[in-house]
C-alpha positions as a Markdown table, in Angstrom:
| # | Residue | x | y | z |
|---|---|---|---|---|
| 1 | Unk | -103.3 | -78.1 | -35.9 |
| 2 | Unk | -100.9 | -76.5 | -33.7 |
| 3 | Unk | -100.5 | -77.4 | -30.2 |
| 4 | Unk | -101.4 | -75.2 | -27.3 |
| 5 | Unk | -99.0 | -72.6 | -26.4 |
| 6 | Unk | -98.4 | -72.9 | -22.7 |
| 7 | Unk | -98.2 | -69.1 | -21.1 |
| 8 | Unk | -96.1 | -68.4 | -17.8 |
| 9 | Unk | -98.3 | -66.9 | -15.6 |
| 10 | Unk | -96.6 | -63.9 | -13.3 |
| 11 | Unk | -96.3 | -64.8 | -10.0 |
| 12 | Unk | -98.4 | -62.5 | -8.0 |
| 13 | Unk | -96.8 | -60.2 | -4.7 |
| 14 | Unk | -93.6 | -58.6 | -4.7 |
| 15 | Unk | -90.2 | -59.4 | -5.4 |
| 16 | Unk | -87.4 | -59.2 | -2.8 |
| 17 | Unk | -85.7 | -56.2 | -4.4 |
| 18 | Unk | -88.9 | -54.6 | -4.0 |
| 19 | Unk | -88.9 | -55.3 | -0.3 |
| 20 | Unk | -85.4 | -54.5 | 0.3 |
| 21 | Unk | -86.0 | -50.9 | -1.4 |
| 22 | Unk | -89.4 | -50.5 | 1.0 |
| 23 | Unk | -87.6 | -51.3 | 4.0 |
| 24 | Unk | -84.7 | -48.8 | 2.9 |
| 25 | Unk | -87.5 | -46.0 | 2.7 |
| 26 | Unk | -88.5 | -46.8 | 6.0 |
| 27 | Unk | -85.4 | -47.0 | 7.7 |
| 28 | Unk | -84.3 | -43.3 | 6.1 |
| 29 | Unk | -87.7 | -42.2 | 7.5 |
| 30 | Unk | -87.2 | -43.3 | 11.1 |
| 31 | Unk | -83.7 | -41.9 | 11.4 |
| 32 | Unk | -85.0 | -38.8 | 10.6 |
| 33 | Unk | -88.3 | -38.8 | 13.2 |
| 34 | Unk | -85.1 | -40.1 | 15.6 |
| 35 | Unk | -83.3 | -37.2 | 14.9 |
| 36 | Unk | -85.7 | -34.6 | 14.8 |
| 37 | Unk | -87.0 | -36.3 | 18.2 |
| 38 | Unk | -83.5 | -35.9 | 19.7 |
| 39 | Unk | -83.5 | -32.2 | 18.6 |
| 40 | Unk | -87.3 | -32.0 | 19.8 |
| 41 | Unk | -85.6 | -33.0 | 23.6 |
| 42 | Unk | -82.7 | -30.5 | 23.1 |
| 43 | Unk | -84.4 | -27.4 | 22.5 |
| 44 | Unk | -86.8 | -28.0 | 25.6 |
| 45 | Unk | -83.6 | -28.3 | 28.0 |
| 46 | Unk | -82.5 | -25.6 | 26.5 |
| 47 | Unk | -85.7 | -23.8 | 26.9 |
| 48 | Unk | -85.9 | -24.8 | 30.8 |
| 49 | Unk | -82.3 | -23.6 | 31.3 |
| 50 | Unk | -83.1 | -20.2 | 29.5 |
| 51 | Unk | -86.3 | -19.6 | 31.9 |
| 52 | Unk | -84.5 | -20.3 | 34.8 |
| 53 | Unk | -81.6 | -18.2 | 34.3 |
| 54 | Unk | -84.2 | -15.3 | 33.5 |
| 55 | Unk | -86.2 | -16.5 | 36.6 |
| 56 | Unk | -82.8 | -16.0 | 38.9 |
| 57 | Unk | -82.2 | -12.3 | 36.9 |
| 58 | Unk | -85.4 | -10.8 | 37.6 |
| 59 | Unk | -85.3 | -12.4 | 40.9 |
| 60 | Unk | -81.9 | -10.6 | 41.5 |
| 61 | Unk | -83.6 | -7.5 | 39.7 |
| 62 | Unk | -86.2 | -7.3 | 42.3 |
| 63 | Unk | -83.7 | -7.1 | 45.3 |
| 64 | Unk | -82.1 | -3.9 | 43.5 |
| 65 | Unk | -85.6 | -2.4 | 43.6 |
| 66 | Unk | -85.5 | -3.4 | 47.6 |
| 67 | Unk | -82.2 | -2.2 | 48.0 |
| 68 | Unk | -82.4 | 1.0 | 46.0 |
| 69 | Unk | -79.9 | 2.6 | 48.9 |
| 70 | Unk | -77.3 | 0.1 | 48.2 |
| 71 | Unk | -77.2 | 0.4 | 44.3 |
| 72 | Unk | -78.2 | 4.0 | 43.5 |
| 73 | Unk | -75.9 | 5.6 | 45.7 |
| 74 | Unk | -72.7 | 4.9 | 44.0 |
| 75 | Unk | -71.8 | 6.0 | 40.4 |
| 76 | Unk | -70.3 | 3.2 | 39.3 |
| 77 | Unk | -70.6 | -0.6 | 40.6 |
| 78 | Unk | -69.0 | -3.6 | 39.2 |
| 79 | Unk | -69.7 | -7.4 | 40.2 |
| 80 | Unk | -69.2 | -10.3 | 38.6 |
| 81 | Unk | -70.5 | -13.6 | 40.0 |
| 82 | Unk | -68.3 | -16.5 | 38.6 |
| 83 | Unk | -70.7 | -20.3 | 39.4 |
| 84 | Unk | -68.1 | -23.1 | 38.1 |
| 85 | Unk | -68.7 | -26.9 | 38.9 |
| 86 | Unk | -71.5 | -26.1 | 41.0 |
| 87 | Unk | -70.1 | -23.3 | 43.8 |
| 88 | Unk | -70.6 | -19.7 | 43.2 |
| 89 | Unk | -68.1 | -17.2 | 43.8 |
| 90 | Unk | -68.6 | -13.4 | 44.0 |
| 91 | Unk | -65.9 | -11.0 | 43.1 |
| 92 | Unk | -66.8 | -8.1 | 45.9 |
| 93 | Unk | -68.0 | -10.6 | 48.6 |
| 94 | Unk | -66.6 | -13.6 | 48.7 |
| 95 | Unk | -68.6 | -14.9 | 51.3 |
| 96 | Unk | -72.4 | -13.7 | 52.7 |
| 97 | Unk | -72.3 | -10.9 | 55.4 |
| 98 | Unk | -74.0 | -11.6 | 58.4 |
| 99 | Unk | -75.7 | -9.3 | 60.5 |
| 100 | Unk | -76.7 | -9.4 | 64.2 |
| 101 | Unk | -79.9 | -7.2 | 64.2 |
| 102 | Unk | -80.0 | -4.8 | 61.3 |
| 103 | Unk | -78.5 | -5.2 | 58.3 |
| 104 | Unk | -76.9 | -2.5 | 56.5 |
| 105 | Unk | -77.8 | -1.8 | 52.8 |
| 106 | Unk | -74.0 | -3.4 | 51.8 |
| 107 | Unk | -74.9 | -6.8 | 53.7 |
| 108 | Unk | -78.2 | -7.3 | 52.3 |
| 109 | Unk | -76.4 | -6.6 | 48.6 |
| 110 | Unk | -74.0 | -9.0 | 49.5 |
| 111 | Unk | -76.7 | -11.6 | 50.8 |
| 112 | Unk | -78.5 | -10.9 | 47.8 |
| 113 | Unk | -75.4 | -11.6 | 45.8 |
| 114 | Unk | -74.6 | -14.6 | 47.3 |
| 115 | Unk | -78.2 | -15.9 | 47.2 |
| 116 | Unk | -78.3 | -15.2 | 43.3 |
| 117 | Unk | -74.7 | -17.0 | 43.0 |
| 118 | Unk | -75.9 | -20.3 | 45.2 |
| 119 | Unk | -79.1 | -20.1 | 42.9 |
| 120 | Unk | -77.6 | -20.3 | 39.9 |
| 121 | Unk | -75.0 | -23.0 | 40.8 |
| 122 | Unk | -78.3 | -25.5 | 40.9 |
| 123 | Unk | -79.1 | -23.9 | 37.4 |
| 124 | Unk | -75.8 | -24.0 | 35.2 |
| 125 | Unk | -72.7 | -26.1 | 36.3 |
| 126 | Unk | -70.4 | -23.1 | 34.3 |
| 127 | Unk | -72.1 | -19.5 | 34.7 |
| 128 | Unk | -70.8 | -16.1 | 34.3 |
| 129 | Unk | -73.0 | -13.0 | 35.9 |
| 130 | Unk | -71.7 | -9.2 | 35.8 |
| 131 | Unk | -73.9 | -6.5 | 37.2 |
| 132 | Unk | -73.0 | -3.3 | 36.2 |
| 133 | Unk | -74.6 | -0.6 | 37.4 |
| 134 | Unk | -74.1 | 3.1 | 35.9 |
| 135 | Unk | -75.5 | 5.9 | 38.0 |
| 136 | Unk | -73.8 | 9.2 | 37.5 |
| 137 | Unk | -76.6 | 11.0 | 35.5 |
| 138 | Unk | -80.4 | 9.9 | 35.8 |
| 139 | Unk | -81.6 | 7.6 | 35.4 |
| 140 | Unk | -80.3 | 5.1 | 37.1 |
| 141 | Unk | -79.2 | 1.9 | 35.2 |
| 142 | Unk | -77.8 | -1.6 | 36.2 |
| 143 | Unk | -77.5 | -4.5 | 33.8 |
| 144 | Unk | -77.3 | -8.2 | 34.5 |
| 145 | Unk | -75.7 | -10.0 | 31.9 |
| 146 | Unk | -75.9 | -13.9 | 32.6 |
| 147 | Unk | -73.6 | -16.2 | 30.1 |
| 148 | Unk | -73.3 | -19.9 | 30.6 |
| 149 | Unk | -72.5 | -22.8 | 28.5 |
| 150 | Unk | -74.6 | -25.1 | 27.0 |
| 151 | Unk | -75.0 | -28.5 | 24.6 |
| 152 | Unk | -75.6 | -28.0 | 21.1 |
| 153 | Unk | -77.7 | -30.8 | 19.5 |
| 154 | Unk | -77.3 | -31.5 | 15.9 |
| 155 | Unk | -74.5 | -29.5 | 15.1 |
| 156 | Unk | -71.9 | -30.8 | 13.2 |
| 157 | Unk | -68.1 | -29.4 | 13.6 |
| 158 | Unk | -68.5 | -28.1 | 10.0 |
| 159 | Unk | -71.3 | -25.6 | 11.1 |
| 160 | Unk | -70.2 | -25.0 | 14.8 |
| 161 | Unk | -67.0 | -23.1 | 14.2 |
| 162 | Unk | -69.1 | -20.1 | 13.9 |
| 163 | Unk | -71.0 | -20.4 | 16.8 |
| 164 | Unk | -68.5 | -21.6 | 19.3 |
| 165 | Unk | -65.6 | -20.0 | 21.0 |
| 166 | Unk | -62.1 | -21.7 | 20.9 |
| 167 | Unk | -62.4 | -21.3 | 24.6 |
| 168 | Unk | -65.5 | -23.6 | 24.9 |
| 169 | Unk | -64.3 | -26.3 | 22.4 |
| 170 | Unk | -61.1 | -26.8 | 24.4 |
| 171 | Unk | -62.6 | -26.8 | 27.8 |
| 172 | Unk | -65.5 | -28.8 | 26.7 |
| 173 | Unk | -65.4 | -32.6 | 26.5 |
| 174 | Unk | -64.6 | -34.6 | 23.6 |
| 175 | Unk | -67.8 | -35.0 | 21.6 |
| 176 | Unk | -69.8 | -32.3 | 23.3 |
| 177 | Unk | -70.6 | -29.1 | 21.5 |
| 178 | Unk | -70.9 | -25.9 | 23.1 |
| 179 | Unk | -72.8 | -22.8 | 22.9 |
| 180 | Unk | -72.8 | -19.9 | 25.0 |
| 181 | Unk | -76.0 | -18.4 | 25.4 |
| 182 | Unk | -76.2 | -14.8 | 27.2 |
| 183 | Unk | -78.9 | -13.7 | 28.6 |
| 184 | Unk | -79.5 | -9.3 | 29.9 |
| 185 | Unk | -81.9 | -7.7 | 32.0 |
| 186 | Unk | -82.2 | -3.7 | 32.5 |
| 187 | Unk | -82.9 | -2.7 | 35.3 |
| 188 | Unk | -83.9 | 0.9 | 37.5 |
| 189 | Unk | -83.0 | 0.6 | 41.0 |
């Protein structure tokens, strides 16, 4: 008779490299709900700094249609409204004109200029604004063209040299990456 052959029984659970490869999975995974949480939080300032800049436009847009006298009477008109670390500055009138009892279609543009300018200082820390009006032949036309900086999120420098300017990158602080968003509105005075 033979004796009885003893079997090693399998220990049941898992083994450590078994854990170690779960908690790898895991840990891949939550990186990339991080990231895509971080990107989720970037695209919403962006979106909030996008509808306010369009906010401030049509705002400006609806003091050309008050002041139709002011910007349909010349054939051309120029401004550019310059906001950088936080004050506004405007090309034509460098400061708001005041007037006493009635103000003249030049002083409310300038108001209104200077109004849009202050506005968009609280918006953008680095703005650029150019209204442009072209009035020679009907109809009449002015664009505003707003352009500002803003943070990319999730860009690497790999895929960012075709979306930023050398200007931004070198003004911009180490680390940050910058896109400049513009932003146009038509309008008829």
């Amino acid at each position: 008779m033979r004796p009885p052959v003893l079997v090693a029984h399998r220990a049941a659970g898992f083994s450590l490299v078994e854990v170690l490869v779960a908690l790898i999975v895991i840990a891949v995974g939550m990186l990339g709900i991080a990231k895509m949480h971080a990107l989720a939080l970037s695209a919403t300032a962006s979106a909030g700094t996008r509808s306010l800049v369009a906010l401030e436009a049509a705002g400006l847009a609806s003091s050309i249609h008050a002041n139709r006298d002011y910007w349909a009477a010349t054939a051309t008109l120029q401004y550019n409204v310059t906001v950088s670390g936080g004050a506004a500055n405007v090309d034509v009138f460098p400061s708001a004109q005041s007037c006493t009892s009635t103000c003249t279609s030049t002083q409310m543009a300038a108001y209104d200029l200077q109004n849009f300018g202050a506005a968009l200082a609280q918006i953008v820390p680095a703005a650029n604004a150019n209204i442009s009006c072209q009035n020679a032949a009907p109809p009449e036309s002015c664009t505003i063209t707003v352009t500002w900086l803003e943070n990319i999120a999730g860009l690497n420098t790999a895929t960012s040299s075709t979306v930023i300017s050398s200007a931004a990158v070198s003004s911009a602080p180490t680390g940050n990456l910058l896109q400049q968003p513009q932003y146009i509105l038509y309008v008829e005075p």
